[in-house]
C-alpha positions, 0 to 999 in steps of 0.5 A: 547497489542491490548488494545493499538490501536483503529484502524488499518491501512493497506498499499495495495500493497504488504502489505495487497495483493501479487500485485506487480508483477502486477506493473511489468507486467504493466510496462513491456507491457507499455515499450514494447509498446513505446519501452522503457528500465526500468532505475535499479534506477526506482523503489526505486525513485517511491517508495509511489509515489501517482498514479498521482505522478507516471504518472507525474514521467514518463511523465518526466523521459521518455520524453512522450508526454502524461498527467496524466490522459492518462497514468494513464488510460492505467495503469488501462486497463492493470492492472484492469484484474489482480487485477479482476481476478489472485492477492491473499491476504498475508498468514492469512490476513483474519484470522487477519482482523476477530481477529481485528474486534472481537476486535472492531478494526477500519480498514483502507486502506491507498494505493498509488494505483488508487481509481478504481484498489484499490476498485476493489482489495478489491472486488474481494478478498472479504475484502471490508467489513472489512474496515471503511476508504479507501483512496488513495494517489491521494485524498490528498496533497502529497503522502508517505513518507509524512504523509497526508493519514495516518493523512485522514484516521485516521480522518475519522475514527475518532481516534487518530493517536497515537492510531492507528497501521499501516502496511506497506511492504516499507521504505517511506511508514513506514516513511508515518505512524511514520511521522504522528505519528503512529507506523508501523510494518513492513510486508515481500513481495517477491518484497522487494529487500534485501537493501529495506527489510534491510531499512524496518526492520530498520525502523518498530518497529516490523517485520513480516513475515505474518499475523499469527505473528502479531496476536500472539504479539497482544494477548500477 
């Protein structure tokens, strides 16, 4: 089956690295620190926002008397820490970057996360080598569910986007991938609520539950 791609594309967050959690401490000190209260209805409408969709997205919902850039600032002091220091890769996440590259696999990163935090991710973890393209949402148009950053990374990496296979742990980033014309497998994260993981499985052409999984249907 692995004769089929060129390049593989991965999603970060939750995808490639169990960092979500890191997203809900960041909101909690933020909240706490201008005394808000998380809405239930937050985190399926931040859903593949870019980074600088998700500050504006607050500046708006909560009223704040702040740009872009300065949220987006505090969000990177508090998080840079976690992502230096305590985030961890998906079970057998390496063993597939190495079975992928044995094979001349193109790798990607296409992440809704900041340039900085997502550089320092793939740092700290070791795995920037592995990767051909990084991009984030904020360096092009529009973030997921739209299919910009998928389309940038498979341009620089200079391959087909029919060719190209994609990872992704939520709905609007699965819609990002088929959307520029890629399939997507689906990847478990304990973050996924039930509705959200129901919605993904519905979606991906595949499901997995980790790495070691998607390795064994691509030798078949």
């Amino acid at each position: 089956m692995i004769e089929k791609y060129d390049a593989v594309i991965f999603d970060m967050d939750g995808t490639l690295i169990n960092s979500m959690w890191v997203w809900h401490e960041v909101d909690e000190i933020f909240f706490e620190k201008y005394k808000l209260s998380r809405p239930p209805e937050m985190n399926e409408e931040l859903e593949g926002k870019s980074f600088t969709e998700s500050a504006i997205y607050f500046i708006e919902k909560f009223n704040l008397n702040h740009t872009p850039e300065e949220i987006k600032a505090e969000w990177r002091a508090i998080a840079k820490d976690f992502f230096e220091h305590k985030i961890t890769l998906k079970p057998h996440a390496v063993e597939f970057l190495e079975f992928l590259k044995s094979h001349q696999i193109k790798l990607g990163i296409a992440t809704s996360n900041s340039r900085e935090l997502a550089e320092v991710a793939l740092k700290s973890l070791d795995i920037m080598k592995y990767f051909d393209s990084v991009k984030t949402s904020c360096e092009v148009e529009k973030g997921k569910p739209h299919p910009y950053i998928y389309e940038a990374v498979a341009r620089e990496l200079g391959v087909c986007p029919s060719k190209c296979l994609a990872f992704e742990d939520v709905p609007n980033g699965i819609r990002a991938g088929q959307s520029a014309g890629m399939e997507v497998w689906g990847i478990y994260d304990d973050y996924q609520d039930d509705q959200m993981r129901k919605v993904a499985k519905e979606l991906a052409t595949r499901w997995i539950e980790d790495y070691s999984e998607a390795i064994k249907f691509l030798k078949e």
